[in-house]
N, C-alpha and C positions, 0 to 999 in steps of 0.2 A: 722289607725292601730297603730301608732306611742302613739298615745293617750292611747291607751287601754295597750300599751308594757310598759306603764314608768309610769301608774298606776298600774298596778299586778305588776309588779316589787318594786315598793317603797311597796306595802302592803304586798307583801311576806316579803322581806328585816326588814321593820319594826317589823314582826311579830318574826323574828328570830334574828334580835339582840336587842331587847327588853328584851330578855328573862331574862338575868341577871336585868334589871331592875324590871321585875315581880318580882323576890326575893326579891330586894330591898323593893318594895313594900310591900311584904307578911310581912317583917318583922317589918317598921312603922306601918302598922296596927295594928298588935300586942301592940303597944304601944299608938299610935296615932290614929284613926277609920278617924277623919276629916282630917288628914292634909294627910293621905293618899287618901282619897275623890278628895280634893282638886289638889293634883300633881295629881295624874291621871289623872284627869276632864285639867287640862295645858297640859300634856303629849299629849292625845288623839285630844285634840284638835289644835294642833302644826299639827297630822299630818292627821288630818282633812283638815287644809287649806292646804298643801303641796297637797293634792289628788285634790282640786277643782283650784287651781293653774296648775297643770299636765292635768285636764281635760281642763281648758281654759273658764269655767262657770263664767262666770259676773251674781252676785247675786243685785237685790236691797231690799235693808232692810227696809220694810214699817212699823211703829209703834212700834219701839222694845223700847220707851220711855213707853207704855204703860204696857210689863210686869214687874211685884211688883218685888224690891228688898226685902225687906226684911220680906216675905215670901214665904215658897213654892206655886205653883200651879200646875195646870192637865194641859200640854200643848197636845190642842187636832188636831188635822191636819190631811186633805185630804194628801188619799195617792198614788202616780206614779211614785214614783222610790227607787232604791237603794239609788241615792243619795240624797234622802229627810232629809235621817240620817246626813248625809255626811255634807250638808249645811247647817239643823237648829243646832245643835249639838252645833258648836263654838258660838252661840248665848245664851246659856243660860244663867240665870244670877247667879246659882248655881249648884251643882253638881245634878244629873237627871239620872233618872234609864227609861229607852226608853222598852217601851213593844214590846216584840219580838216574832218569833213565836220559838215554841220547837228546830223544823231541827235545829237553828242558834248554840246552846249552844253545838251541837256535833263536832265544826268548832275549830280544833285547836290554843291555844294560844289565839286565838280573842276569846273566848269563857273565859278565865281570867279575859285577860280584862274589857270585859263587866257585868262581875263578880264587878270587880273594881269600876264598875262605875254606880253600882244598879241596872243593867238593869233584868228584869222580861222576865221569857221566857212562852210562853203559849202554849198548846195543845189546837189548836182549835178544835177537837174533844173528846175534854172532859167536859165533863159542871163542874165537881167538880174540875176540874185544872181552870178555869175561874174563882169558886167562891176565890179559894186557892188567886188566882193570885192578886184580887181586894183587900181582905184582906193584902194581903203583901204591895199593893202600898199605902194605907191607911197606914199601919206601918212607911212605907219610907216617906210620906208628913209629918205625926206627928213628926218623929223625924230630919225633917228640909231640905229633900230631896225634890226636884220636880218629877212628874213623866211626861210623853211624854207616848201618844198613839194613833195608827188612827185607828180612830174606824170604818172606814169600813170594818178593819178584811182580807184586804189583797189589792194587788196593783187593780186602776181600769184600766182597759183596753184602756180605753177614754179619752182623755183631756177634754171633754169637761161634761163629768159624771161623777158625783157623784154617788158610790155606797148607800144603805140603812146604816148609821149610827146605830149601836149595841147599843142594852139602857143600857148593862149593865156595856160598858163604863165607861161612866159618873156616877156611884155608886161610883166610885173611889172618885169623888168631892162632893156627896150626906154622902157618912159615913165619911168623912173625916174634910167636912166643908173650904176646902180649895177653893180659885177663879177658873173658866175656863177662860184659852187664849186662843180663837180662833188659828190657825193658819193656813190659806191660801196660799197654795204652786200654782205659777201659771207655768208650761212647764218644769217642772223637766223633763220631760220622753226625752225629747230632747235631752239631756248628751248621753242617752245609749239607754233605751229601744225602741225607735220610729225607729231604725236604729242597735238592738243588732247585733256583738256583737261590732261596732263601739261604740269608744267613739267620738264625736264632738264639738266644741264649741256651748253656747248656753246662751240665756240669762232665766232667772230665777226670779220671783219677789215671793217673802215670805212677807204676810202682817199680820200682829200680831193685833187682834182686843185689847179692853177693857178688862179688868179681870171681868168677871162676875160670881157672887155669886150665885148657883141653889135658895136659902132661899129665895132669894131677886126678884125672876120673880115673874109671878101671878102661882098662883095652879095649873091652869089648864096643864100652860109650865110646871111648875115643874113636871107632871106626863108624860110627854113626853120631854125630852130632847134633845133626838136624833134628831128627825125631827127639832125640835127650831134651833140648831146646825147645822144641815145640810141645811136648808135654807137660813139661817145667814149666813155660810161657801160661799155655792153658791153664793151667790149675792154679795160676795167680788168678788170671783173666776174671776164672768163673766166680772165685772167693769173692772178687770186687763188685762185682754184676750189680750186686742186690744193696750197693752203697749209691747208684748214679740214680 
């Protein structure tokens, strides 16, 4: 309980004396678009590791030599917890707009922030908010942002499932022409959801595959993505299982 007290408390906390730095913010941007990208993408990330420090989560970082500096890509990742965000987040190699769902953008103050930091919010019951959505993250990789999404379209239940992978995901890296990086979260749900509304220690392996180009598989992958991805994904998954 002590875990879950001095985590809402540092993100309430943060959320309210930030505020004047929000302004701060608003008004570099004004001037500046990247160099407010950039402090944010530090800001946020500062108290990112403060929240998995307070939860007591030991991450290991498998393959993060393998995502491109110096271009954008689609980081696409199984998803089982809240703090899926929480731990790849401080890993990017550039500023990253994280696809999210609608509810999150009515979440005071953090809903700026994430404003700040490019994040895309989606109605998953909208099919023309999904097309809107894909279109904007194509906008965000062109102009030198990465984008983050899991495309199972919502948390899975199971550690040890994988939900069905969404094709229209990956359009993201199809109209954009930009790499996919895998990414492999193995026992997130550990921290919180396995034991809600406990937070606990726990350990956590995040394995980042190769940057792979959709142009560059055979045809037949290319018209199926998802499944390629999600079998790909899997069979890291299960390698790591027996490391947490």
């Amino acid at each position: 309980m002590i875990r879950l007290i001095l985590v809402v408390s540092f993100v309430v906390l943060f959320l309210l004396f930030t505020i004047p730095v929000m302004f701060v913010e608003y008004i570099i941007g004004k001037f500046n678009p990247d160099v407010k990208s950039r402090s944010s993408l530090a800001i946020v990330n500062w108290a990112f590791r403060c929240v998995r420090f307070m939860a007591g989560t030991k991450v290991d970082y498998i393959g993060l030599e393998n995502v491109p500096t110096d271009t954008p890509v689609l980081y696409v990742g199984n998803h089982r917890s809240f703090f899926d965000i929480v731990l790849t987040y401080p890993k990017v190699a550039r500023p990253t707009g994280y696809v999210s769902k609608k509810e999150i953008e009515k979440v005071p103050y953090l809903n700026i922030w994430m404003r700040n930091l490019h994040c895309l919010f989606l109605d998953r019951d909208d099919i023309k908010s999904g097309m809107q959505m894909i279109l904007q993250a194509v906008d965000l990789i062109k102009d030198g942002k990465s984008v983050c999404i899991f495309p199972e379209g919502t948390r899975s239940e199971s550690e040890d499932e994988f939900l069905p992978f969404f094709e229209g995901s990956f359009k993201i890296a199809v109209k954009s022409g930009c790499p996919i990086v895998p990414m492999t979260i193995n026992n997130s749900a550990a921290i919180l959801e396995n034991h809600f509304p406990l937070i606990k220690k726990a350990h956590v392996i995040i394995e980042y595959g190769k940057p792979i180009y959709p142009k560059d598989l055979p045809k037949e992958q290319q018209k199926h993505l998802a499944p390629y991805f999600h079998d790909l994904m899997k069979e890291v998954h299960d390698r790591n299982a027996a490391k947490v």
